[in-house]
C-alpha positions as CSV (number, residue, x, y, z in Angstrom):
1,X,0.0,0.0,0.0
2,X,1.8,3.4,-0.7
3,X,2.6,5.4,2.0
4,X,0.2,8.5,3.4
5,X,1.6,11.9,3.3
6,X,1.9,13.1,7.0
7,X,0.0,16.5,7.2
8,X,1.0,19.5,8.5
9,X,-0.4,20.7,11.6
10,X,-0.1,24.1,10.8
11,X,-1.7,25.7,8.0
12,X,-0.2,29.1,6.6
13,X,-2.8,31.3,4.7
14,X,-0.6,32.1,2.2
15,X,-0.2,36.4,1.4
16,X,-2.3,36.9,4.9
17,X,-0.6,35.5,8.1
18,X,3.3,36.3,8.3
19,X,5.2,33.6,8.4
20,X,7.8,32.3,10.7
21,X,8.1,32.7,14.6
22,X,6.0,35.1,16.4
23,X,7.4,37.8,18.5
24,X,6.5,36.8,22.2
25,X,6.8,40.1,23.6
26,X,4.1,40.3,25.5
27,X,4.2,36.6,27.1
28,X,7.5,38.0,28.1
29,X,6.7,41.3,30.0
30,X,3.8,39.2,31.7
31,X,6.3,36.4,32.4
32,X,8.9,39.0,34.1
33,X,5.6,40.4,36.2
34,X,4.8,36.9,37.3
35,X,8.2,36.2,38.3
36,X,8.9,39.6,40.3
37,X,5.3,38.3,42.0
38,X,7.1,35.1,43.3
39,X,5.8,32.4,40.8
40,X,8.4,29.6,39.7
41,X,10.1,29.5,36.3
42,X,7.9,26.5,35.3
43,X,4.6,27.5,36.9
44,X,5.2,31.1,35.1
45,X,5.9,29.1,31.9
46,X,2.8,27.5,31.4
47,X,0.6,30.2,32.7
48,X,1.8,32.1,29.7
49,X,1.9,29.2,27.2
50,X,5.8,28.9,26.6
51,X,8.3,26.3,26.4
52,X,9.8,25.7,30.4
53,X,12.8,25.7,28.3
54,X,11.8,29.2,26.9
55,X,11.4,30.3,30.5
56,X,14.5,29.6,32.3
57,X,16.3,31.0,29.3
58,X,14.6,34.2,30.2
59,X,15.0,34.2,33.6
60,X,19.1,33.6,32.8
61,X,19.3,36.1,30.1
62,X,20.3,33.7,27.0
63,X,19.6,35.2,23.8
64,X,18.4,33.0,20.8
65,X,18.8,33.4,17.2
66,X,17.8,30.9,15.1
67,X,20.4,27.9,16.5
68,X,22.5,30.4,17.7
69,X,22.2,30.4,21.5
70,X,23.7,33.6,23.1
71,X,24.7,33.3,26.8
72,X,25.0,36.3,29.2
73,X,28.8,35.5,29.8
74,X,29.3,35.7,26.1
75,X,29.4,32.0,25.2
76,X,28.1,31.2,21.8
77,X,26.8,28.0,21.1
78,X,25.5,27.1,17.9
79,X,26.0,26.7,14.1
80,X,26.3,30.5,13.3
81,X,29.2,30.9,15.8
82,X,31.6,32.7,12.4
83,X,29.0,35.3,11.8
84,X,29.4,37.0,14.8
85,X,33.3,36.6,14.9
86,X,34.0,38.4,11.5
87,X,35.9,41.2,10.9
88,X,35.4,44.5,11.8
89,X,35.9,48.2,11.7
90,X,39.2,49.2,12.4
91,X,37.6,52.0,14.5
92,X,36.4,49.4,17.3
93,X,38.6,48.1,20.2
94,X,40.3,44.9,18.7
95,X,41.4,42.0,20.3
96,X,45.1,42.9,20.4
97,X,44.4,46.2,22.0
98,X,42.1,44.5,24.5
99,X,45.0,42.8,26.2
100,X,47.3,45.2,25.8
101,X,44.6,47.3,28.2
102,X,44.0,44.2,30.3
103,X,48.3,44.4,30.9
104,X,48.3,47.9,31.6
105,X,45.5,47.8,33.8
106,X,47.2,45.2,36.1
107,X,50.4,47.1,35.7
108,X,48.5,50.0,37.6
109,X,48.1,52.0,35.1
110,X,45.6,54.8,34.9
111,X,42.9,55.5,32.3
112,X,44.3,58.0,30.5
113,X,47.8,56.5,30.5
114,X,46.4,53.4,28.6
115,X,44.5,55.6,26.3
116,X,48.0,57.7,25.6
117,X,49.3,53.9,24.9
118,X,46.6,53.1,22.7
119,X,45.9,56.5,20.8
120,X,42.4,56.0,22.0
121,X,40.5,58.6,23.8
122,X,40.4,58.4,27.6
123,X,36.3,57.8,27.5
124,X,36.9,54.9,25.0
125,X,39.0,53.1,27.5
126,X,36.9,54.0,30.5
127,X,33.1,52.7,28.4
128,X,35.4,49.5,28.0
129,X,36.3,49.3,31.3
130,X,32.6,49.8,32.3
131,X,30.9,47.9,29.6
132,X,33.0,44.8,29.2
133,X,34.8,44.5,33.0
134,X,33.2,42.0,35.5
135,X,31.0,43.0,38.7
136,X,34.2,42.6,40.7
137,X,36.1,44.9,39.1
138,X,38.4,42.2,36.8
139,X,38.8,43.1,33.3
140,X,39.5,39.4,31.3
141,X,40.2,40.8,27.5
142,X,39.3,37.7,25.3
143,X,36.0,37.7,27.3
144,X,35.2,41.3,27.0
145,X,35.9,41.2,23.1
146,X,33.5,38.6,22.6
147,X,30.9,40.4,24.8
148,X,31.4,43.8,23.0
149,X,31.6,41.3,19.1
150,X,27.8,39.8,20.5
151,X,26.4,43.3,21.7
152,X,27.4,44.9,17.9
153,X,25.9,41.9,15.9
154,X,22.5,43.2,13.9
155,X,19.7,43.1,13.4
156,X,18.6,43.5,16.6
157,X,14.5,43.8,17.9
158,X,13.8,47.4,18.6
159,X,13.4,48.2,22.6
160,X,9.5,49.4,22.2
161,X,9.1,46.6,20.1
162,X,10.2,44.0,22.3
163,X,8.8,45.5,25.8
164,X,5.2,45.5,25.4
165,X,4.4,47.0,29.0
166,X,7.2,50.1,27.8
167,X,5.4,50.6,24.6
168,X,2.3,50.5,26.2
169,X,3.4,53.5,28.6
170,X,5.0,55.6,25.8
171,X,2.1,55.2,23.5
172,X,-0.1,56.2,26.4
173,X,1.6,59.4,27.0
174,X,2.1,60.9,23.6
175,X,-1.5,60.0,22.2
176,X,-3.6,60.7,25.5
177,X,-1.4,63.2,27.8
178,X,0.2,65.1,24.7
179,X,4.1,64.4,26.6
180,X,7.1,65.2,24.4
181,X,9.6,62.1,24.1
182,X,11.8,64.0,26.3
183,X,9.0,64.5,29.3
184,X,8.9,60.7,28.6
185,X,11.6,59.4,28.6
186,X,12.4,61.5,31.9
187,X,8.9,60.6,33.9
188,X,10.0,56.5,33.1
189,X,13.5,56.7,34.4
190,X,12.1,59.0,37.2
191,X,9.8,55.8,38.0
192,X,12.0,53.4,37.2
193,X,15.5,53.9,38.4
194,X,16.5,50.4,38.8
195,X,15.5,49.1,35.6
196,X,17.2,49.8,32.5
197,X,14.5,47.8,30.6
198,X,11.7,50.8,31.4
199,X,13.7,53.2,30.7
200,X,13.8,55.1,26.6
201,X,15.5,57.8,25.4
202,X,14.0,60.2,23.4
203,X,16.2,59.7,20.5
204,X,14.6,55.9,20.5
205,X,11.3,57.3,20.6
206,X,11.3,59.4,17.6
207,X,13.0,56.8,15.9
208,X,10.1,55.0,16.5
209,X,8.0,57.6,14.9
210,X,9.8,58.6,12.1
211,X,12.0,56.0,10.5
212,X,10.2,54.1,8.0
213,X,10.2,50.2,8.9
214,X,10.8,51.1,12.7
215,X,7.4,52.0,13.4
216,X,6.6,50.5,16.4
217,X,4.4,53.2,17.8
218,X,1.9,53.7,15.2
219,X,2.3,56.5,12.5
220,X,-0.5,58.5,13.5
221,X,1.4,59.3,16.7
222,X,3.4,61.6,15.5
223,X,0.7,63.8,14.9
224,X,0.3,63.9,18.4
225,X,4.0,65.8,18.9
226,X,3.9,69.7,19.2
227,X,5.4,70.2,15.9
228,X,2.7,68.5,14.4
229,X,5.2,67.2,11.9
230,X,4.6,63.3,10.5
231,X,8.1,63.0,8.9
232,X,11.7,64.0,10.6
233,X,13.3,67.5,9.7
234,X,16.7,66.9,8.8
235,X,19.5,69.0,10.5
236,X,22.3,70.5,8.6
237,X,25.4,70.1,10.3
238,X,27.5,72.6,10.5
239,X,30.2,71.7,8.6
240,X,27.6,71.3,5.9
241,X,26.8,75.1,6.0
242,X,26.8,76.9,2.2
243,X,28.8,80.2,2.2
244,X,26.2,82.9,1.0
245,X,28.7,84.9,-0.3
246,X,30.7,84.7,-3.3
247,X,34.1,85.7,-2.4
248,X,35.8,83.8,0.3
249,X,35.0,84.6,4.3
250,X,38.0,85.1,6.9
251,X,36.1,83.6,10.2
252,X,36.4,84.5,13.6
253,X,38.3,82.0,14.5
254,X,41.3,83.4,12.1
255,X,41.2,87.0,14.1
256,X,44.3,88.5,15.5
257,X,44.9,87.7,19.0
258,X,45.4,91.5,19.2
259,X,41.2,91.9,19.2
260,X,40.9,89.7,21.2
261,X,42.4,91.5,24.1
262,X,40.9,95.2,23.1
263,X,45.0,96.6,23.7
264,X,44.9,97.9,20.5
265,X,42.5,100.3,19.1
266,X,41.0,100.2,15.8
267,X,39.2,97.0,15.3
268,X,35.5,97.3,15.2
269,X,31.8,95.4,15.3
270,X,29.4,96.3,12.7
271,X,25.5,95.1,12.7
272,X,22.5,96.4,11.1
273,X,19.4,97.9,13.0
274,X,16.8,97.5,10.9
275,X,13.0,99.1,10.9
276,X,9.8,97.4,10.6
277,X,9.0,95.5,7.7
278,X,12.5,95.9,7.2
279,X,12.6,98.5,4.9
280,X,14.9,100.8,6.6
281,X,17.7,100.3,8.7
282,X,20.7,102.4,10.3
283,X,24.3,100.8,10.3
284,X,26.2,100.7,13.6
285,X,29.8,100.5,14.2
286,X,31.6,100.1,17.9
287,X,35.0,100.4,18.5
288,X,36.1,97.5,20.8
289,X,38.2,99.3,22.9
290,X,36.7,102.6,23.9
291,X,33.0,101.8,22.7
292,X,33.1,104.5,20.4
293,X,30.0,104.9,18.2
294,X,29.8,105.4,14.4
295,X,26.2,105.4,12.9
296,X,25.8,105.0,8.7
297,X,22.6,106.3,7.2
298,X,20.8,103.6,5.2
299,X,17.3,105.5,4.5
300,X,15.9,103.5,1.3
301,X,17.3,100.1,1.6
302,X,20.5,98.0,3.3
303,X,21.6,96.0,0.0
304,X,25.3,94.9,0.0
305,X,26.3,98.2,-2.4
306,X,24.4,100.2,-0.3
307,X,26.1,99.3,3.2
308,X,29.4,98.3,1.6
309,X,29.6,102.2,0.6
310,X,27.7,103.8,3.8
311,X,31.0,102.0,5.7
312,X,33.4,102.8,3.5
313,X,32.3,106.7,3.9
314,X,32.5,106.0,7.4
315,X,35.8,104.2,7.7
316,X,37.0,107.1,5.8
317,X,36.6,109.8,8.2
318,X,38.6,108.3,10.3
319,X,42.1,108.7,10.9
320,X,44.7,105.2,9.8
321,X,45.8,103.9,12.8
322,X,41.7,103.9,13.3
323,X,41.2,101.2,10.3
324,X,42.4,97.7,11.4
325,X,39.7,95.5,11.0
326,X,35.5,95.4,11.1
327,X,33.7,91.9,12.2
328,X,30.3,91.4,11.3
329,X,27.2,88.7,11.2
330,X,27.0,86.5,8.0
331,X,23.9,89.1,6.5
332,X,23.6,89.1,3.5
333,X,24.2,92.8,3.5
334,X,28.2,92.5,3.6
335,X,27.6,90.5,0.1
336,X,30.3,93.0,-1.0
337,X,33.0,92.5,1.8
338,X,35.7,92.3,-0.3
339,X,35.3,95.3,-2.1
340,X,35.0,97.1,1.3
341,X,38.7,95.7,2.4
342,X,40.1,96.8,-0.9
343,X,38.6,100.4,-0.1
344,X,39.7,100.7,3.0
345,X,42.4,97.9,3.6
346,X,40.6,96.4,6.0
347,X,40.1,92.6,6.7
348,X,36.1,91.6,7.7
349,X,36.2,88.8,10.1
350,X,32.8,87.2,9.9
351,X,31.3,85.4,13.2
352,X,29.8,81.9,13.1
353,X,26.5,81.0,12.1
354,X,23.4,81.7,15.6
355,X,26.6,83.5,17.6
356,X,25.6,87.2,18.1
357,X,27.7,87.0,21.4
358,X,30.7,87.0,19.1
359,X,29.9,90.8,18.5
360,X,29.1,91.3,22.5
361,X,30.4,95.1,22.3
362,X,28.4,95.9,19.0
363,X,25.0,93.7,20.5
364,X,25.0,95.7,23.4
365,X,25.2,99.1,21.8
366,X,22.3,98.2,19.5
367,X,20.3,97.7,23.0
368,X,21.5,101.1,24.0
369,X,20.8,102.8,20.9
370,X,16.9,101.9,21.3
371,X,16.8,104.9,23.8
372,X,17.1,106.8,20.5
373,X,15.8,104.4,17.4
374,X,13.0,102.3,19.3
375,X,11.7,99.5,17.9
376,X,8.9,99.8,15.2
377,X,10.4,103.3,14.6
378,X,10.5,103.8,10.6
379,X,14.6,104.4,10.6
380,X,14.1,106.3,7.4
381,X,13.0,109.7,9.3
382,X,15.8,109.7,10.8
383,X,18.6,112.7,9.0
384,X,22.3,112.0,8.8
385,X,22.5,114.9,11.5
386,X,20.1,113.1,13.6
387,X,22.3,110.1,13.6
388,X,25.5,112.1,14.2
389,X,23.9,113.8,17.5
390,X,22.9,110.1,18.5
391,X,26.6,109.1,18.2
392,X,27.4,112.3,20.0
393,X,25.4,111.6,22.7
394,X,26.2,107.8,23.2
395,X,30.1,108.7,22.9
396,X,30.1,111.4,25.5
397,X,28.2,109.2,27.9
398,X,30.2,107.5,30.8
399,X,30.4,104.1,30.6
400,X,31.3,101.6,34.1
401,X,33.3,98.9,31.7
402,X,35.7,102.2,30.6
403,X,35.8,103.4,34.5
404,X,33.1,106.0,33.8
405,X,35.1,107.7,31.3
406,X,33.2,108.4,28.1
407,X,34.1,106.5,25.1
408,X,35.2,109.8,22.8
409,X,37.7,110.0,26.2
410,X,39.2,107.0,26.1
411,X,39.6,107.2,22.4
412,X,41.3,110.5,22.7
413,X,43.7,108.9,25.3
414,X,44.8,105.9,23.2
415,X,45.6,108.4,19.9
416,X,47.8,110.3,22.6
């Protein structure tokens, strides 16, 4: 008689029910509760509907990958054992430089002495020392390079995705309390201290939100967030910044050390106050050393050939040893910075990008200068004599950082 076909006792709907092993990450979280309430490993087991095996490799901490089973001492047993031993960056701790900090450290060597040794920075050695080292304070090197080779190996299950209890929580507070993932991810380790696995950081969280196939937290969640934004804003860094101008800036940071000190007078910080709809706007100039005031009429509008030749017609009243250098905001209206330097022979340095504190002098006397040009004030009415007697006024004012000398004072003195 031929042989019946043994059936299957489990039928896959083929295109409908995902195939392969189901996440158990809820049986988990409610096996962890009934284990913190005093239940045994087996009873928990099969009050949840797992394996006993399942269960007491839970409780221990083993980590299972197909036939790959991961122990908490970093054993690796299985048939996969060469895929989590290959190569990697050069940029990671190596092998070789594990024992050579496992020698130093028993030679009683210091953490940044083995870092010198390596090349490494001192916070690299210390996370190793921290991350890798036993309970009792022993560092063994060919254990804590297979520890830190296990922790890197990927793919790995997503923390929201693998807590249930945690995701609950988070869900909770962004779709029914309105938190921020920061308020969250402070209230949890507020609550839970002790216990790495309720704690998220924010960074997870958006993650979570925003990268496509890491949704854990549903999509519509992240309408819930104060920006209101469904996909992530990128950030420029700032070495990806585009120059606005044409001709080459000189930054800040390639300033004398002369202006830095104010011992020399001569070098200046320019700004723009500008009137409403910004349609006008008045040029200021501060000397860093006495705080002397200049103020350039810019009636109609504050273009870059408009302000390049409003300073140079102020730069030129002055006398030589008055013209060293200007430093200004990267405005748009200093387009034409390099004509400016060839008129006057004068370097601009310009500040970096969201750093008005850079110009401290010059952001100061713009708050000073409201007394006379207030805010909303249409800068247009204001004369070129109007402006000078503003200056006037400003410059023969004492002043507590110049010992309450004036500025036009302390200029005079330094000419002398």
């Amino acid at each position: 008689m031929p042989r019946k076909r043994k059936q299957n006792k489990v039928y896959r709907n083929s295109g409908r029910v995902p195939q392969g092993p189901r996440p158990l990450s809820v049986e988990r979280a409610r096996f962890q509760v009934l284990l913190a309430a005093g239940m045994s490993v087996a009873k928990a087991s099969r009050e949840v509907g797992i394996n006993e095996r399942t269960g007491y490799d839970w409780r221990r901490g083993v980590a299972k990958s197909r036939a790959v089973r991961v122990y908490p001492d970093g054993r690796v047993v299985g048939a996969q054992r060469s895929r989590v031993d290959r190569e990697i960056s050069a940029r990671f701790l190596g092998e070789d430089e594990r024992i050579q900090i496992a020698d130093l450290k028993l030679a009683g060597a210091s953490v940044r002495a083995i870092a010198r040794a390596l090349g490494r920075s001192p916070s690299t050695v210390s996370r190793e020392l921290r991350r890798n080292g036993s309970a009792a304070g022993d560092y063994r090197p060919h254990a804590a390079h297979r520890r830190a080779r296990l922790r890197r190996a990927r793919p790995k299950q997503r923390k929201l995705a693998a807590n249930a209890v945690l995701h609950g929580l988070v869900q909770d507070r962004l779709s029914r309390l309105r938190w921020s993932p920061e308020q969250i991810s402070a209230d949890l380790a507020r609550r839970f201290p002790d216990d790495p696995w309720m704690n998220v950081s924010p960074e997870t969280i958006y993650q979570s939100l925003y990268v496509q196939g890491r949704g854990e937290l549903r999509r519509e969640i992240a309408a819930c967030l104060r920006t209101g934004r469904t996909v992530r804003k990128p950030q420029r860094k700032p070495g990806q910044r585009h120059s606005r101008f044409t001709d080459p800036m000189l930054m800040i940071s390639e300033r004398p050390a002369e202006v830095e000190d104010r011992a020399v007078p001569g070098h200046w910080e320019g700004d723009l106050i500008v009137g409403p709809g910004h349609l006008s706007a008045v040029g200021t100039l501060v000397e860093r050393t006495s705080r002397f005031v200049l103020l350039v009429h810019l009636p109609n509008d504050h273009s870059g050939e408009t302000v390049r030749d409003g300073l140079i017609a102020a730069m030129h009243t002055l006398p030589a040893q008055l013209r060293k250098s200007l430093t200004w905001d990267q405005g748009t209206e200093m387009a034409r910075h390099r004509d400016f330097t060839l008129a006057t022979d004068m370097p601009v340095y310009f500040c970096d990008p969201a750093s008005p504190w850079q110009r401290g002098s010059n952001e100061n006397t713009n708050g000073l200068l409201r007394q006379f040009l207030p805010k909303g004030e249409d800068l247009s009415r204001f004369s070129p004599a109007d402006l000078a007697e503003i200056a006037h006024l400003m410059n023969t004012r004492p002043r507590k950082t110049l010992g309450w000398e004036t500025p036009a004072e302390r200029l005079a003195k330094l000419l002398a």
